[in-house]
Legacy VTK file of the C-alpha trace (Angstrom):
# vtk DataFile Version 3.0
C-alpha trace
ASCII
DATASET POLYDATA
POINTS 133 float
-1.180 -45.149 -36.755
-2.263 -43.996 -40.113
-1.649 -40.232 -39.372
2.398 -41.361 -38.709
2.214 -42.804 -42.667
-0.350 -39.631 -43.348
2.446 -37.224 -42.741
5.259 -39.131 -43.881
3.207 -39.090 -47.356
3.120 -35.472 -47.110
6.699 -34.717 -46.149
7.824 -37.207 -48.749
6.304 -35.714 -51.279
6.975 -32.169 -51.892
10.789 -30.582 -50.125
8.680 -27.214 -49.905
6.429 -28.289 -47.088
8.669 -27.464 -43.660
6.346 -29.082 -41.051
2.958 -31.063 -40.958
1.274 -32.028 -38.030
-2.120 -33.761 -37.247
-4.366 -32.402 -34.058
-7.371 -33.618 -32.992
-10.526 -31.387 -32.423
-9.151 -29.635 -28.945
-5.801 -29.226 -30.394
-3.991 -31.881 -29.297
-0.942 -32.946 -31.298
-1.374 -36.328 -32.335
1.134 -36.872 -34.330
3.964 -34.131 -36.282
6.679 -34.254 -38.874
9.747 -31.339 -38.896
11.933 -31.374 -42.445
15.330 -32.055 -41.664
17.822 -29.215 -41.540
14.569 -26.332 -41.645
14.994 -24.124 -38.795
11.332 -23.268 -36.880
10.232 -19.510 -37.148
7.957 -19.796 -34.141
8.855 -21.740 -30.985
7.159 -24.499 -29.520
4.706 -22.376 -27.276
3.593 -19.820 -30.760
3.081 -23.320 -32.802
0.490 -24.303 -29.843
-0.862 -21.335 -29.906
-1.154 -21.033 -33.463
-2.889 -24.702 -33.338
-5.332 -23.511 -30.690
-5.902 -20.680 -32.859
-6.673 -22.623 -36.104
-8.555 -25.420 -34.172
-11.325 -22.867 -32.384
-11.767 -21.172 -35.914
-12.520 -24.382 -37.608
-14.864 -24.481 -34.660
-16.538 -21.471 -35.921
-16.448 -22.557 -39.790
-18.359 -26.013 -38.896
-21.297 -23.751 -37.972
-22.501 -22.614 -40.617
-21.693 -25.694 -43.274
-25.122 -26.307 -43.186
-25.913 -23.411 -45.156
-22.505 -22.416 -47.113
-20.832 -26.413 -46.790
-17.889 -27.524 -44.831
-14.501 -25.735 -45.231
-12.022 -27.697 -47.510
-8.830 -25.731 -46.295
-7.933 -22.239 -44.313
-4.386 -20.901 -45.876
-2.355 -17.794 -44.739
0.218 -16.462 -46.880
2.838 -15.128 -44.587
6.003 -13.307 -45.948
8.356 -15.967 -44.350
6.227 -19.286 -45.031
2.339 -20.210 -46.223
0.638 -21.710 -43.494
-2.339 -24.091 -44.791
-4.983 -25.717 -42.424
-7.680 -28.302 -43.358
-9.780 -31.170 -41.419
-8.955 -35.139 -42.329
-12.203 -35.920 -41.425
-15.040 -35.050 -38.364
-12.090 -35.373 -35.757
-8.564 -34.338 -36.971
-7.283 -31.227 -38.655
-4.289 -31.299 -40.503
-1.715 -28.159 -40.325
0.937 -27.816 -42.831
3.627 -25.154 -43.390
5.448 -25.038 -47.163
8.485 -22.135 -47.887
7.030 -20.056 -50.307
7.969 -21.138 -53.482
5.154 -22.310 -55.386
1.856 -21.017 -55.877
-0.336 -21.637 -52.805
-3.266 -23.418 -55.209
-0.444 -25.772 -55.686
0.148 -26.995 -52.538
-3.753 -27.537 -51.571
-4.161 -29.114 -54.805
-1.764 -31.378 -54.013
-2.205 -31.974 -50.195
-6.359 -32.636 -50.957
-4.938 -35.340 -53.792
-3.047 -37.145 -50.741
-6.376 -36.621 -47.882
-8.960 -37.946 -50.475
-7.145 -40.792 -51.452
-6.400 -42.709 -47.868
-4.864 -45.987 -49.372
-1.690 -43.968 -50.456
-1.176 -43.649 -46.421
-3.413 -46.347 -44.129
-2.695 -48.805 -45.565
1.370 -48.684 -44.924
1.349 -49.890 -41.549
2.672 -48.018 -38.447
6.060 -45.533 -38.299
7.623 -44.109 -35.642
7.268 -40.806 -34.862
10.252 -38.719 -36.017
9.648 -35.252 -33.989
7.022 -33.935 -31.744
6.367 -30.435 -30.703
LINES 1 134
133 0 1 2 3 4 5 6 7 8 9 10 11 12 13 14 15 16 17 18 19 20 21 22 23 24 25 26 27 28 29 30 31 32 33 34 35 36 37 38 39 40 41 42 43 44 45 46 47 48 49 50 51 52 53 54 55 56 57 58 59 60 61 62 63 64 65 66 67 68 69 70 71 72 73 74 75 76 77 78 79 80 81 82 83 84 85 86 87 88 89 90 91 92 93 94 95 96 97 98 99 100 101 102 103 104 105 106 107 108 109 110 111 112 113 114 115 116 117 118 119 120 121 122 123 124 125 126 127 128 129 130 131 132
């Protein structure tokens, strides 16, 4: 499944990003990632919430793109962590949590250079899933 390579990209890539998962448009996990040794700040019941939460506002966002555009990302800055949220395409929304050591702008910039450019992920054949929540 390219959403197993998508987040293996992701994790790969930068040691500041925590956890990335990949819901689809009810909020349910498809696939999820969880760095190594990183310690979760909400349990398993807050991250569904949290999902649920994100999933029903990008709900709200997608209507009115036809008269401000779609949304490109949602990101909360917590004290703890930044929390970023952004849709892979019509069906699947992508959550990602980074510690918060680089600028935010960073991190989107960086994470919208891996979504927009699918051949650096489906085309890397299927992994196994490491974690779920």
């Amino acid at each position: 499944m390219k959403y197993n390579v998508l987040l293996e990209t992701i994790m790969s890539s930068d040691k500041d990003i925590r956890f990335s998962l990949v819901s689809d448009k009810y909020g349910n996990v498809i696939t999820c990632r969880h760095r190594k040794g990183e310690n979760n700040f909400l349990t398993e019941d807050e991250t569904t919430d949290s999902l649920h939460y994100s999933v029903e506002s990008w709900k709200i966002r997608k209507q009115h793109a036809k008269k401000i555009g779609m949304g490109k990302y949602a990101l909360v800055e917590y004290e703890k962590i930044t929390r970023l949220t952004m849709p892979i395409d019509e069906e699947n929304l992508l959550l990602i949590t980074a510690d918060n050591t680089k600028s935010p702008m960073k991190i989107i910039d960086h994470i919208l250079s891996i979504i927009s450019n699918p051949k650096l992920y489906s085309d890397l054949g299927q992994l196994e899933q490491i974690v779920t929540i």
